[in-house]
C-alpha positions as CSV (number, residue, x, y, z in Angstrom):
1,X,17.9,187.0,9.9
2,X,20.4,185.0,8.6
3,X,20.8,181.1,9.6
4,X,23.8,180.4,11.6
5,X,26.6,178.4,10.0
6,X,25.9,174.6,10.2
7,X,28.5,173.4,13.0
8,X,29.6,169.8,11.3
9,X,32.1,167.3,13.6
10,X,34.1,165.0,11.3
11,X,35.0,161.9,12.9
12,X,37.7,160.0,11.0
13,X,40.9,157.9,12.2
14,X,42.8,159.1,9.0
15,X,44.2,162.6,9.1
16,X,44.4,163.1,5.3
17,X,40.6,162.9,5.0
18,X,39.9,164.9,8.4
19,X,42.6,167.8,7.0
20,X,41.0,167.3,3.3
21,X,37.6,167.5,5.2
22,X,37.8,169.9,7.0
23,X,39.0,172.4,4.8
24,X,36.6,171.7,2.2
25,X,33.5,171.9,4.8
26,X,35.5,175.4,6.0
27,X,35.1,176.5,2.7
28,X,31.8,176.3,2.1
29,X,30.6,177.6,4.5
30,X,30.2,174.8,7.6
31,X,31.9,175.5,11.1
32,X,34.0,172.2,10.9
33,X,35.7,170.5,13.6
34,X,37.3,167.4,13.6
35,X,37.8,164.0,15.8
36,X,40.7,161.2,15.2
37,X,38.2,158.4,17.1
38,X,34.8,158.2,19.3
39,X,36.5,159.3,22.8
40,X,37.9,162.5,20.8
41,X,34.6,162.9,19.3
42,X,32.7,163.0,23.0
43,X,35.3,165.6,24.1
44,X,34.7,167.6,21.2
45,X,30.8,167.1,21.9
46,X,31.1,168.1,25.3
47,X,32.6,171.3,24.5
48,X,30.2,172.1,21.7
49,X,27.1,171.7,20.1
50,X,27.1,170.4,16.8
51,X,24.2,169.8,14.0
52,X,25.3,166.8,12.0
53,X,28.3,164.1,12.7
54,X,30.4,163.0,9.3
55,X,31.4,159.4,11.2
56,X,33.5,157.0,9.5
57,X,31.9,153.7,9.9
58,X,35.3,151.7,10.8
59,X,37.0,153.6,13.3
60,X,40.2,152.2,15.7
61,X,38.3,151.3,19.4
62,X,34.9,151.3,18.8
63,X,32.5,151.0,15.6
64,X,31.1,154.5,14.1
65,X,27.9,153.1,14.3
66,X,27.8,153.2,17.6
67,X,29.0,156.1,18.2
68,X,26.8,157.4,15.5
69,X,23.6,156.0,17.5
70,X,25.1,157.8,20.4
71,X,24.7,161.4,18.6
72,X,21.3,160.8,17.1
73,X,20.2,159.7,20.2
74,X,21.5,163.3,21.4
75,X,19.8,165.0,18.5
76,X,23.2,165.5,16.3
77,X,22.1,164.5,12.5
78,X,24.4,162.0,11.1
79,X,26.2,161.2,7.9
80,X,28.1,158.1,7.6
81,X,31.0,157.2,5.7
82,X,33.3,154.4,4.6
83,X,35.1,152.6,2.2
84,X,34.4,149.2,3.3
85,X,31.5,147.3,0.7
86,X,30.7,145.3,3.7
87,X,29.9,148.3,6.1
88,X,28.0,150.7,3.6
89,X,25.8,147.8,2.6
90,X,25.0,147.4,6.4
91,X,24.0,151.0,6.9
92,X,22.1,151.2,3.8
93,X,20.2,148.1,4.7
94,X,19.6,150.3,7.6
95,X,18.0,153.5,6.3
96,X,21.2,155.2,7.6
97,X,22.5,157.8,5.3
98,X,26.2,156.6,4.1
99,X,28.3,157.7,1.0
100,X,31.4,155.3,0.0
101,X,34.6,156.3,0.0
102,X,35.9,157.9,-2.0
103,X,33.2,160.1,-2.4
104,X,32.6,163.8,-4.6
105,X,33.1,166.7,-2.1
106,X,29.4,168.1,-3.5
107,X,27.7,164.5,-2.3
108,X,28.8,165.4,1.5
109,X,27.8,168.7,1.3
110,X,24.4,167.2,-0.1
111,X,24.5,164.9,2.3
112,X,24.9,167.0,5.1
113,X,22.2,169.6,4.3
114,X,19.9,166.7,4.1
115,X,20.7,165.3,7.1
116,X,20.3,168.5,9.4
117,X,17.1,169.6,7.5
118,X,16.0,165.5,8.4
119,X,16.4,166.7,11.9
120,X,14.9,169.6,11.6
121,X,11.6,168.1,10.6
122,X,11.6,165.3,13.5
123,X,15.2,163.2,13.4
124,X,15.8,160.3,11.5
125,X,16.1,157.1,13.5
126,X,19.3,155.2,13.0
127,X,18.0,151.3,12.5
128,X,19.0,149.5,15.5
């Protein structure tokens, strides 16, 4: 029996890179959705279960991490992002899978597959 299509959310407040993300993920293969900012992401949540969240670390309202410790604590693998030195140095320090922006499109994918297969096994923590 054939796995079901991993359902990825991508949380991001700039549209290029949700568009650019969400086609790619589309294309290989993920059920993508997308999310301008955390409240969109929750509705989006609510309405569907997904395996992993692609969150961008710096979003307008409310910090991804947060959010991002919201969904693991839900049971949603998580991939962070960002282009801020600042910010991926904090969730590195953290043990919190993050790839800098920009990024290859093959690293998410990698990153992605890692992350749900991480839950899979047990979760991953998100440092606190």
């Amino acid at each position: 029996m054939a796995m079901a299509p991993c359902r990825v959310l991508v949380v991001d407040d700039q549209e290029d890179i949700r568009a650019m993300l969400l086609e790619f993920l589309s294309g290989v293969g993920f059920r993508a959705a997308a999310a301008a900012d955390a409240a969109a992401a929750r509705r989006a949540a609510a309405r569907e279960r997904f395996d992993v969240a692609v969150i961008d670390a710096v979003l307008r309202g409310e910090p991804g991490l947060d959010l991002a410790r919201e969904f693991a604590g839900q049971g949603v693998a998580v991939v962070m992002m960002s282009g801020h030195f600042a910010a991926l140095a904090q969730l590195r320090a953290l043990g919190i899978p993050a790839l800098g922006k920009p990024f290859r499109l093959a690293e998410l994918r990698r990153a992605i597959l890692a992350a749900r297969a991480a839950e899979a096994v047990g979760g991953a923590a998100l440092g606190a």
